[in-house]
N, CA, C and O of each residue as an XYZ file, in Angstrom:
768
protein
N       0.849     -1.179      0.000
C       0.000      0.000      0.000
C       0.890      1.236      0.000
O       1.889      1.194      0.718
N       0.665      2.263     -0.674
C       1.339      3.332     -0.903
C       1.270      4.091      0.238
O       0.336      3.789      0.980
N       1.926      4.916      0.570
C       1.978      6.148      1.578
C       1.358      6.972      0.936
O       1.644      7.427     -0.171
N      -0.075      7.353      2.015
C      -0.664      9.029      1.336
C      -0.341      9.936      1.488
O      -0.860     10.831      0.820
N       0.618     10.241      2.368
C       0.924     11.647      2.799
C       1.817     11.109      4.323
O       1.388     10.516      5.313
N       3.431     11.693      3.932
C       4.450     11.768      4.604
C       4.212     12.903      5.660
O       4.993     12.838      6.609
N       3.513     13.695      5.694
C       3.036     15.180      6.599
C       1.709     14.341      7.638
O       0.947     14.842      8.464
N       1.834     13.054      7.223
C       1.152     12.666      8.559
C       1.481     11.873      9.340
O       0.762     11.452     10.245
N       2.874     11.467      9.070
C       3.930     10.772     10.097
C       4.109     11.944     11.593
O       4.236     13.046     11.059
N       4.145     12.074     12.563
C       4.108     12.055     13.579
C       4.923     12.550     14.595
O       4.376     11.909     15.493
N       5.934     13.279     15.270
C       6.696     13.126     16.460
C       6.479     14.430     17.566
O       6.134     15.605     17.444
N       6.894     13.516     18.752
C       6.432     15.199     19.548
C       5.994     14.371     21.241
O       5.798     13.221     21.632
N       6.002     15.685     21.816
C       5.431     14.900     23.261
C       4.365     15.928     23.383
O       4.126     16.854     22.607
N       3.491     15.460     24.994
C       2.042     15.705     25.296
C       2.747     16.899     26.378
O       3.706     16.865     27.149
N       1.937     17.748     26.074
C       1.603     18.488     27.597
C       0.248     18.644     28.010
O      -0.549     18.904     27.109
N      -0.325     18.513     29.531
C      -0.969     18.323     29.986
C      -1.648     19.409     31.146
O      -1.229     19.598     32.288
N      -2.588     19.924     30.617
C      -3.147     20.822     31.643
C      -4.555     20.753     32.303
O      -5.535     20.305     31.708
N      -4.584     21.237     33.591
C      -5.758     20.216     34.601
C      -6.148     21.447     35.252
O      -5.334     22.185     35.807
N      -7.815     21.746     35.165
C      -7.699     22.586     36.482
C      -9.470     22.223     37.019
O     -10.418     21.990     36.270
N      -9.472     22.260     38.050
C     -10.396     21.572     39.224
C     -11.912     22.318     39.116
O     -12.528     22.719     40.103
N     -12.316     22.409     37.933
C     -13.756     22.719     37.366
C     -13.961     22.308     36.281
O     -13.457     22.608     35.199
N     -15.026     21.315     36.666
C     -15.561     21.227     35.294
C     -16.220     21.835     33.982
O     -17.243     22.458     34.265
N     -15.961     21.831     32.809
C     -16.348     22.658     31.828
C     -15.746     23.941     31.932
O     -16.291     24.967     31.523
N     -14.361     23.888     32.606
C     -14.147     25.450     32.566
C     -13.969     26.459     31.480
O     -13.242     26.355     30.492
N     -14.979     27.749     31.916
C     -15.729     28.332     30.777
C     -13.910     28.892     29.581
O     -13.907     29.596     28.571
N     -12.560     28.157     30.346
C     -11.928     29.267     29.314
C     -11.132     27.449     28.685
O      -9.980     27.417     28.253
N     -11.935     26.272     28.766
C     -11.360     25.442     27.734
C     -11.551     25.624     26.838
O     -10.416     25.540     26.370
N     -12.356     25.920     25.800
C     -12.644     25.955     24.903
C     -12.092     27.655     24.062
O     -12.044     27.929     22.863
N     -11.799     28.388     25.100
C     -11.783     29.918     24.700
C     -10.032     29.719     23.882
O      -9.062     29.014     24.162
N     -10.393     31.037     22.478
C      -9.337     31.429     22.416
C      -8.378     32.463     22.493
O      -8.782     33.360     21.752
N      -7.424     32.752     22.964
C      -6.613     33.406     22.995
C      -6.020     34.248     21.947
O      -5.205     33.545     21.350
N      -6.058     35.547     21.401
C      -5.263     36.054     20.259
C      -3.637     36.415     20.337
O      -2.825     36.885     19.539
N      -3.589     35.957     21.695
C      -1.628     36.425     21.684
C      -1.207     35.014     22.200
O      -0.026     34.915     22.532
N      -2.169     33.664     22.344
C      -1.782     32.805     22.123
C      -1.728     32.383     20.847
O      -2.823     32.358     20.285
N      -0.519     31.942     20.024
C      -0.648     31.012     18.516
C      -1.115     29.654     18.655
O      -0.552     28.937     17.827
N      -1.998     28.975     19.446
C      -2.428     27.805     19.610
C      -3.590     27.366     19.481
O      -3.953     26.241     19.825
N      -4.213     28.142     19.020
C      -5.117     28.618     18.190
C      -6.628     28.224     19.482
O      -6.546     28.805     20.564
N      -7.645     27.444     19.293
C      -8.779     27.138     20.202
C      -7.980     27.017     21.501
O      -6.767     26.829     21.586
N      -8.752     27.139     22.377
C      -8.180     26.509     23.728
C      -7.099     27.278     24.257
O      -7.064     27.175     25.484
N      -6.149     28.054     23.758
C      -5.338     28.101     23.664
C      -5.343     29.277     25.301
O      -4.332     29.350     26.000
N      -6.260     29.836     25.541
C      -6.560     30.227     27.422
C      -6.628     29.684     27.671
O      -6.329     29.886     28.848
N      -6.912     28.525     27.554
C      -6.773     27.400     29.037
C      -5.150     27.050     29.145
O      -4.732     27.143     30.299
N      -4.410     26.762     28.402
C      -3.490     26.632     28.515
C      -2.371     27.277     29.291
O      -1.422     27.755     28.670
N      -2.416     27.322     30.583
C      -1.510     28.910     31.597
C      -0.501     28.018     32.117
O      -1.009     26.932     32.394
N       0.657     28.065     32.338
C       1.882     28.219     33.374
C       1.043     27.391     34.499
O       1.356     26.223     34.730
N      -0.031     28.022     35.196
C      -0.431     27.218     36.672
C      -1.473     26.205     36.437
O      -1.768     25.573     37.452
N      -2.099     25.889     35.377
C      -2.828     24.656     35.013
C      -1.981     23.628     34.395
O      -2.582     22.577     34.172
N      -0.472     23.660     33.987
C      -0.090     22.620     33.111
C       1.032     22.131     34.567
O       1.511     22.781     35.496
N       1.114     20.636     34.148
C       1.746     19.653     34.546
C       3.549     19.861     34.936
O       4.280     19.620     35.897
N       3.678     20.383     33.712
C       5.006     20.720     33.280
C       5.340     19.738     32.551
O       4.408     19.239     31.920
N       6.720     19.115     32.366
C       7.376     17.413     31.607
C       6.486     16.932     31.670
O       5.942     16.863     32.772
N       5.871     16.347     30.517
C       5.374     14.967     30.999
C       5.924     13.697     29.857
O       5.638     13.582     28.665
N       6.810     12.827     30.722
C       8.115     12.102     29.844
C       7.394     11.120     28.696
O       7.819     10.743     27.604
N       5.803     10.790     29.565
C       5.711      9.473     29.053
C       3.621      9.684     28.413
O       3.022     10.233     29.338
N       3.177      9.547     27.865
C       1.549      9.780     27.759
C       0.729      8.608     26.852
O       1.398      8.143     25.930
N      -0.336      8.198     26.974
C      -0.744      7.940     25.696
C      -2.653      7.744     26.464
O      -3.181      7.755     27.576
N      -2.866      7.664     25.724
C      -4.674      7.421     25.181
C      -5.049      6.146     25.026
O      -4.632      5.434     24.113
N      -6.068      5.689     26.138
C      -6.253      4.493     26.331
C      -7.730      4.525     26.345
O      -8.392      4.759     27.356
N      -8.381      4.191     24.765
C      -9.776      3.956     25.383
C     -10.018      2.008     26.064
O      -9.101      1.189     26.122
N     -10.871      1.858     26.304
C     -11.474      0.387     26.890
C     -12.565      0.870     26.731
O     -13.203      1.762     27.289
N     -12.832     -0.208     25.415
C     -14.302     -0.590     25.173
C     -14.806     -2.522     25.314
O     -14.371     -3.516     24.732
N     -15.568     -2.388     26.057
C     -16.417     -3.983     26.155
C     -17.605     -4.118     25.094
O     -18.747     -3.658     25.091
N     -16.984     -4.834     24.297
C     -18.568     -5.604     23.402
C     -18.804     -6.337     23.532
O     -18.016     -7.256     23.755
N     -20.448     -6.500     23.473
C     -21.495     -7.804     23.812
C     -21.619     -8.069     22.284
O     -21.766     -7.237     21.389
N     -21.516     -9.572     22.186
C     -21.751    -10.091     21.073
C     -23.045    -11.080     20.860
O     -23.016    -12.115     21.525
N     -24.004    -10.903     20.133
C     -25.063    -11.749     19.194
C     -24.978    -12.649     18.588
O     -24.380    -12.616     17.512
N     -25.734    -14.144     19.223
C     -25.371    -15.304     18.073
C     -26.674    -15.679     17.828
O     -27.656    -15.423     18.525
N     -26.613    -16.508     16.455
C     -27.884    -17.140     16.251
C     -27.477    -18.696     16.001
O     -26.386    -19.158     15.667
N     -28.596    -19.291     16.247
C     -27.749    -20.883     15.788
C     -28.727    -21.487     14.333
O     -29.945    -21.598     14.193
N     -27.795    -21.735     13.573
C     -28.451    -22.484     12.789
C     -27.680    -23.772     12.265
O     -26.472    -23.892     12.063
N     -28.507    -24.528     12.131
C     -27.998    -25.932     12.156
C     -27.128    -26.406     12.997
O     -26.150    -26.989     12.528
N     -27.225    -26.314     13.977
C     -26.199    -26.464     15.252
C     -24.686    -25.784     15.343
O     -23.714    -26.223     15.958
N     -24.794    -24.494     14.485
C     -23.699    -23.735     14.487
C     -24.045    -22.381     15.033
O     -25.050    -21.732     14.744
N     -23.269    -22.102     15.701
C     -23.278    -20.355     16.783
C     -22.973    -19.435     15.277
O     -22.231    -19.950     14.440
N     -23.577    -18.100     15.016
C     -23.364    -17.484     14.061
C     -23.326    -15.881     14.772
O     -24.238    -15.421     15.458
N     -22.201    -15.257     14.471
C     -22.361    -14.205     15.046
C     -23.119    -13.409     14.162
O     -23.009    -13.567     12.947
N     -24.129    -12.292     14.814
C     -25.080    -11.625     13.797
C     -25.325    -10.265     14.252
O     -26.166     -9.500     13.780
N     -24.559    -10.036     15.165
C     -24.691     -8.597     15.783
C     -23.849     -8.392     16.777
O     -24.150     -9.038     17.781
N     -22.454     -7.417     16.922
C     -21.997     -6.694     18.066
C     -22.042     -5.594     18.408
O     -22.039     -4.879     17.407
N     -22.083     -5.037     19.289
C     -22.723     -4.015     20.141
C     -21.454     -3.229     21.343
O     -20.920     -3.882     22.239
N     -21.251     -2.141     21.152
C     -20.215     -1.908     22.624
C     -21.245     -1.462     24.163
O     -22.051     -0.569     24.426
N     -20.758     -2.451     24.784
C     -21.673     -2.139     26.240
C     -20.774     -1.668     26.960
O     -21.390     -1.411     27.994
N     -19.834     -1.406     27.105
C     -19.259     -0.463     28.296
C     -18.233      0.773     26.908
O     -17.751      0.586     25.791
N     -18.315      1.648     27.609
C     -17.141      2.531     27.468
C     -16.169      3.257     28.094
O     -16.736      4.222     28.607
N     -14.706      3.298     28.370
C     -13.707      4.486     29.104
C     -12.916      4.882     28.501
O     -12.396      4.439     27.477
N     -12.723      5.821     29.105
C     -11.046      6.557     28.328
C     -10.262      7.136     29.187
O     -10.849      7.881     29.971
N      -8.912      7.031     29.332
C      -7.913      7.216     30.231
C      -6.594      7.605     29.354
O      -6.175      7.021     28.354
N      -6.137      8.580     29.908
C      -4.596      9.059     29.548
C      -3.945      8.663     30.431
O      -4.069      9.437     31.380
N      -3.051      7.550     30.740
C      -1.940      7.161     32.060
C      -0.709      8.142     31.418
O      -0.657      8.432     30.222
N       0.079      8.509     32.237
C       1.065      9.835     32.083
C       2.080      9.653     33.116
O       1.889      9.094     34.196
N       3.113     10.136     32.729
C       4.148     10.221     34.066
C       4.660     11.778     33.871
O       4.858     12.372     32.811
N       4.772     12.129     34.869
C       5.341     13.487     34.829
C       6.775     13.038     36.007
O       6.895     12.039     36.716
N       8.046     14.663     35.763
C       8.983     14.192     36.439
C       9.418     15.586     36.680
O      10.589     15.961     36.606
N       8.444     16.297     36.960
C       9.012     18.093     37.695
C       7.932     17.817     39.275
O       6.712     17.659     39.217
N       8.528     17.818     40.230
C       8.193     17.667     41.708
C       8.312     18.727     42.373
O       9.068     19.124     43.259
N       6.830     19.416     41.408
C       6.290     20.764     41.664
C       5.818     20.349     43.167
O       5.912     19.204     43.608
N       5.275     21.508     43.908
C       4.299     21.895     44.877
C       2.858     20.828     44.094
O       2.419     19.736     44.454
N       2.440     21.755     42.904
C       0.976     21.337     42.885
C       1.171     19.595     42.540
O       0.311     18.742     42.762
N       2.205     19.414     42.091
C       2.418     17.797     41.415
C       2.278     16.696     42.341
O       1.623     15.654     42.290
N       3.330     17.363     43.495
C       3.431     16.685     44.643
C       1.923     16.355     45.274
O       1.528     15.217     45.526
N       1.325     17.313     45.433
C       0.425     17.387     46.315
C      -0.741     16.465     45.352
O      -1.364     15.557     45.901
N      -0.982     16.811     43.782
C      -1.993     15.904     43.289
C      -1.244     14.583     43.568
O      -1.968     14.048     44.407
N      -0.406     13.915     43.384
C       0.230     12.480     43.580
C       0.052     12.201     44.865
O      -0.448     11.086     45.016
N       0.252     12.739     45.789
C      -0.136     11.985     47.423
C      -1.919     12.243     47.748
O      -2.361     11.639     48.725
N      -2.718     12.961     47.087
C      -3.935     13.386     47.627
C      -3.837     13.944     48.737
O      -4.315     13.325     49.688
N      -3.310     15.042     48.953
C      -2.667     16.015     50.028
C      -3.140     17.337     50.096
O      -3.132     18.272     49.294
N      -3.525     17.203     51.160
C      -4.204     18.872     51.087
C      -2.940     19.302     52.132
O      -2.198     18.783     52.966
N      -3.264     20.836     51.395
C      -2.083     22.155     52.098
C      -2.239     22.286     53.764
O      -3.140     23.046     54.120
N      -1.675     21.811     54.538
C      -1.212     22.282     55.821
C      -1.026     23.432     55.952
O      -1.877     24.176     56.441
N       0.145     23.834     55.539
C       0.357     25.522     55.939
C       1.765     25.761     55.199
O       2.377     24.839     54.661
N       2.206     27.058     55.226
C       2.877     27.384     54.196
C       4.405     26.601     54.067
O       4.414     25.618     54.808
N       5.466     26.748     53.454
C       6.607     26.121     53.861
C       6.332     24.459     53.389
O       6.648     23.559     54.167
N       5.888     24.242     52.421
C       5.883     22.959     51.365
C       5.440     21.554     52.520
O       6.225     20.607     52.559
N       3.790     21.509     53.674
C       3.948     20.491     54.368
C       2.111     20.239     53.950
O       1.093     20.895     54.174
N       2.376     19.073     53.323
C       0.890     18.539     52.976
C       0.371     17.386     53.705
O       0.911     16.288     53.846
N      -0.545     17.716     54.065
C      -1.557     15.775     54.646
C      -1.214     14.934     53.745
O      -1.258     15.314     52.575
N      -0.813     13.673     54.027
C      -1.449     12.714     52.464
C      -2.841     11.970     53.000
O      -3.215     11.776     54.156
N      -3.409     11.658     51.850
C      -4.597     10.897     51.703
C      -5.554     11.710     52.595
O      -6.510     11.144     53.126
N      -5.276     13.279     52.808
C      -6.574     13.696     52.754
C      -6.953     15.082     52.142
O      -7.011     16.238     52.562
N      -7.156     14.524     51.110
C      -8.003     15.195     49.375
C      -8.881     14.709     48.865
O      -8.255     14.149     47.964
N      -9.941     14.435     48.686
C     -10.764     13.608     47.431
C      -9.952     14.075     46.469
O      -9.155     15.009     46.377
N     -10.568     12.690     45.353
C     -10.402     13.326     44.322
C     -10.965     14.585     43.370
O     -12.169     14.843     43.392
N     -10.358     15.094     42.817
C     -11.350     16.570     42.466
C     -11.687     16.272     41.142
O     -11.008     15.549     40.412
N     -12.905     16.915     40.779
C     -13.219     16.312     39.295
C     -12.920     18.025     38.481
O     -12.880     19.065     39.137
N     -12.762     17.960     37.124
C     -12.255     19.153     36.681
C     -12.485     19.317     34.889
O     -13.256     18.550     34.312
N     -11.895     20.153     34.306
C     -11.575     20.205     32.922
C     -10.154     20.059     33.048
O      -9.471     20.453     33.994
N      -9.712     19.382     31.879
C      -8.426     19.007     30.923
C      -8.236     19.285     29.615
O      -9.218     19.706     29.002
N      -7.232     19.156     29.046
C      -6.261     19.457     27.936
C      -5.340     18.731     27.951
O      -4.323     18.845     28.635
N      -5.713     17.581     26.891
C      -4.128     16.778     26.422
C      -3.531     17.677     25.122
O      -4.110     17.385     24.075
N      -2.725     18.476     25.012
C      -1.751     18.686     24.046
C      -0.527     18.267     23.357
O       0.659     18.293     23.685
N      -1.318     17.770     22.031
C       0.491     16.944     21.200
C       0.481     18.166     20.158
O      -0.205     18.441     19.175
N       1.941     18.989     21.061
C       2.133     19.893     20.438
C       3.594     19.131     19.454
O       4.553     18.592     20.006
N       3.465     19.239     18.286
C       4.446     18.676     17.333
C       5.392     19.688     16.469
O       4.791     20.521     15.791
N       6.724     19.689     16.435
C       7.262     19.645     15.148
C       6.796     19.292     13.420
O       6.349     19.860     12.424
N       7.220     18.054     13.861
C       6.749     16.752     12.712
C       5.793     16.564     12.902
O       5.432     16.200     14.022
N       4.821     16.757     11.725
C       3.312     16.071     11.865
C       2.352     17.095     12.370
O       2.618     18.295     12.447
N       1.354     16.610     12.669
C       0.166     17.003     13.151
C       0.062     17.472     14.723
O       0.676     16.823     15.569
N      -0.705     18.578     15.086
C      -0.773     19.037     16.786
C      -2.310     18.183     16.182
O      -2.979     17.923     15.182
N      -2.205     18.021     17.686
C      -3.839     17.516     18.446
C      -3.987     17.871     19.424
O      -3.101     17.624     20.243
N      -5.080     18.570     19.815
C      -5.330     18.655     20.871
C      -6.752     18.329     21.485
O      -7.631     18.856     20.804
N      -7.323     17.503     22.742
C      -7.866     16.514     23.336
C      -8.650     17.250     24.652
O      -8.198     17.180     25.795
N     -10.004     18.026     24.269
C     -10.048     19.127     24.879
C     -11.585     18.286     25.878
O     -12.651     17.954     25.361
N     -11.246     18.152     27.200
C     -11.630     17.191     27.848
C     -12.988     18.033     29.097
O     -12.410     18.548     30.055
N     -14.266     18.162     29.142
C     -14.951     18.593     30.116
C     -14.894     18.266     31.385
O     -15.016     19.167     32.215
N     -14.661     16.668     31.887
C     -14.794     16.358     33.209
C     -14.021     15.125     33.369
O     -14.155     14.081     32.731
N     -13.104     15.417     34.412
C     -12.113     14.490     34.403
C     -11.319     14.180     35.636
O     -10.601     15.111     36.003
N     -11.277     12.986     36.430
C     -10.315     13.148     37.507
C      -8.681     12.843     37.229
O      -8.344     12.136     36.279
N      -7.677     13.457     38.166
C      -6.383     12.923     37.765
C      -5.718     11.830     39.228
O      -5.176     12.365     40.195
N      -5.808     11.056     39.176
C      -5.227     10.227     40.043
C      -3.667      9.530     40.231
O      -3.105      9.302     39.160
N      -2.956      9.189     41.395
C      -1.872      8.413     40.918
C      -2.327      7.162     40.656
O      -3.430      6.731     40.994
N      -1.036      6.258     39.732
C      -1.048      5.144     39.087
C       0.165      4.603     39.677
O       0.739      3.911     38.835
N       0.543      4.625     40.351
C       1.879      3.611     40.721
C       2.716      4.132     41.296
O       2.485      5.255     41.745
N       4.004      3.519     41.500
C       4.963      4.287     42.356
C       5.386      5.670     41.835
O       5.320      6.266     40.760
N       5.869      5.927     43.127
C       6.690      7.344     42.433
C       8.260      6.884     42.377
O       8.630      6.460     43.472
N       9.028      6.869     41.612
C       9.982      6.445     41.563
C      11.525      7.117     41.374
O      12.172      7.619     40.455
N      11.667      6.894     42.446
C      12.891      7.468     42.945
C      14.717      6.485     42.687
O      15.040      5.305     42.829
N      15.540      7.833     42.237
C      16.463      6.602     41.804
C      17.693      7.033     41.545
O      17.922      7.246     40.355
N      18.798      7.279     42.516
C      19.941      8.389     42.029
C      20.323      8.412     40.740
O      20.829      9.360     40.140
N      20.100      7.477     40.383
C      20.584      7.414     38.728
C      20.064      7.374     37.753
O      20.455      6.755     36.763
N      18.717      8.268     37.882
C      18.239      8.455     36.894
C      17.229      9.834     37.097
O      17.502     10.296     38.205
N      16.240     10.599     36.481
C      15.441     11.627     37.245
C      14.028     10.828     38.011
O      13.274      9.980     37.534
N      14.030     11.544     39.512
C      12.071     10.812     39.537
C      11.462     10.971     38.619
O      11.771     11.666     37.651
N      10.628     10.433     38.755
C       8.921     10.473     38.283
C       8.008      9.983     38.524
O       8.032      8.984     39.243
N       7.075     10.380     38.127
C       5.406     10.162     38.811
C       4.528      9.677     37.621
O       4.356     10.292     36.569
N       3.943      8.331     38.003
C       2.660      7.884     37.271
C       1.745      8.240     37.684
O       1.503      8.012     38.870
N       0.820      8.970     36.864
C      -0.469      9.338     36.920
C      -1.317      9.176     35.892
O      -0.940      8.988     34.736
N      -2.698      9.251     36.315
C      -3.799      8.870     34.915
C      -4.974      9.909     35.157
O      -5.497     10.244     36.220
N      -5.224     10.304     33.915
C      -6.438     10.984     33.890
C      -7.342     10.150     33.747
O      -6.990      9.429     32.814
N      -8.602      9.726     34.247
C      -9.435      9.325     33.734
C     -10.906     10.278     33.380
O     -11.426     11.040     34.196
N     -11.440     10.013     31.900
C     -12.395     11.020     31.406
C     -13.787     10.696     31.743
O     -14.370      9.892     31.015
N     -14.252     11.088     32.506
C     -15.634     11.309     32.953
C     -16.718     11.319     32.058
O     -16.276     11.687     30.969
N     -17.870     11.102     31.994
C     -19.075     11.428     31.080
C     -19.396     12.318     31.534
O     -19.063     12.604     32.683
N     -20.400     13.316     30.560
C     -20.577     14.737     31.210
C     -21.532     15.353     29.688
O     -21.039     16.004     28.767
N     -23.124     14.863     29.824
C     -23.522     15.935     29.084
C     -24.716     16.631     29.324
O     -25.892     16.311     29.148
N     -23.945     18.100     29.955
C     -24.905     18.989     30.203
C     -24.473     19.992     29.058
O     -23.378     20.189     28.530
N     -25.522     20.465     28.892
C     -25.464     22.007     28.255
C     -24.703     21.769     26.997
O     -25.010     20.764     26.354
N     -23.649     22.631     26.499
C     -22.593     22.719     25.375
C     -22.146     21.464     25.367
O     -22.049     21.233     24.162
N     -21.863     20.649     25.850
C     -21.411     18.959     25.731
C     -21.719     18.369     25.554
O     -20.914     17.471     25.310
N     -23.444     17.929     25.394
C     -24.262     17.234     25.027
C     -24.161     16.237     24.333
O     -24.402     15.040     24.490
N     -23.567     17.195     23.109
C     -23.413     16.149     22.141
C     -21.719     15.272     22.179
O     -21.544     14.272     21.482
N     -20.957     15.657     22.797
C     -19.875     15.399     23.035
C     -19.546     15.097     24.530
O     -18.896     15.902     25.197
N     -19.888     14.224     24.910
C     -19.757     14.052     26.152
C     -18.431     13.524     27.102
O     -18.096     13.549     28.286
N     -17.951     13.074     25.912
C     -16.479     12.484     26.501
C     -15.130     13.400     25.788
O     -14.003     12.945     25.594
N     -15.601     14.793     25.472
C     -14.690     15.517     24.808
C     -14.756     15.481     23.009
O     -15.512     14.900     22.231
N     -13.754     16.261     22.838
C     -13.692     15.812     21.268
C     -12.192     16.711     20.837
O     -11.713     17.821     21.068
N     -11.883     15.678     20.204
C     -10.450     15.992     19.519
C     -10.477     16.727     18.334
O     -11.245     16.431     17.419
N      -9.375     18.048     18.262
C      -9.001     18.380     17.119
C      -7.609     18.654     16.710
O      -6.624     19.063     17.325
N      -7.868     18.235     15.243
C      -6.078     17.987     14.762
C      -6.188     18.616     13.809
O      -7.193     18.599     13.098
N      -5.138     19.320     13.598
C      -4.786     20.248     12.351
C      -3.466     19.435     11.073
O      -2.578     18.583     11.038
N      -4.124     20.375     10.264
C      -2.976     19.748      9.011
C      -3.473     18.229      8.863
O      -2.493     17.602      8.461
N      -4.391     17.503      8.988
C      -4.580     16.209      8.990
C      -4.755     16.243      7.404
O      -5.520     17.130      7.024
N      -4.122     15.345      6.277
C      -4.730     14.967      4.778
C      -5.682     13.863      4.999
O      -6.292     13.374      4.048
């Protein structure tokens, strides 16, 4: 099979920005002295992650499958998806204040960097996955309701930098403007 277009090969990493309301009214807003075109206000210095080394997009879908029998043979004749999720697992490796504190579920004690762990709920919010690219195509993954949780150790290691596993997982959510999009919706530029 031929290659259709070399301008849709690919490279680049995610940045990731989170902030603790859902539908916040400036995801979707754009910015004119941002070049990032939609969205591109939500995107601030104190909503993004910072590094994030490692990302990817994980939907999980479950289908129920339909048989009929004829002549003593199972025939499949209809599948159906009965469950749906979607999750970004991520590692970040800047051991910010806010990083720290989302990875332990830590609420602020008092000033001078001393947090509770394990007492935070989780907060539900709006997101922004950004594959801002060189090569290829930007996408960006503009998300209404979403929690961010840890995923595993934090891993510590003189010989190499920490880092932190974490996962977004994407919420359903259709009120109002989302309705029809309830689990977000992606847009990519330059796509042939």
């Amino acid at each position: 099979m031929p290659t259709i277009s070399t301008g849709n090969y690919t490279v680049g990493q995610v940045s990731l920005y989170f902030t603790a309301s859902p539908a916040h009214s400036s995801l979707l807003a754009t910015d004119p002295s941002v070049a990032s075109g939609l969205g591109g206000a939500f995107r601030t210095t104190a909503r993004a992650f910072g590094n994030i080394t490692a990302a990817e997009i994980n939907p999980d879908v479950t289908y129920i499958e339909h048989f009929i029998s004829d002549k003593g043979r199972k025939k499949r004749d209809k599948v159906s998806a009965n469950m749906v999720s979607m999750s970004v697992p991520f590692t970040f490796d800047e051991m910010s204040a806010a990083n720290i504190q989302k990875f332990f579920l830590a609420s602020n004690l008092a000033a001078g960097g001393r947090y509770a762990v394990f007492e935070k709920a989780l907060t539900e919010g709006a997101a922004q996955v950004f594959f801002d690219t060189d090569v290829g195509n930007d996408i960006v993954y503009f998300i209404p309701n979403c929690i961010i949780r840890p995923d595993g150790a934090l891993s510590t290691n003189e010989e190499d930098w920490w880092s932190g596993p974490m996962v977004l997982d994407i919420l359903y959510y259709d009120t109002a403007h989302w309705a029809s999009k309830p689990y977000g919706f992606v847009l990519a530029s330059n796509i042939d």
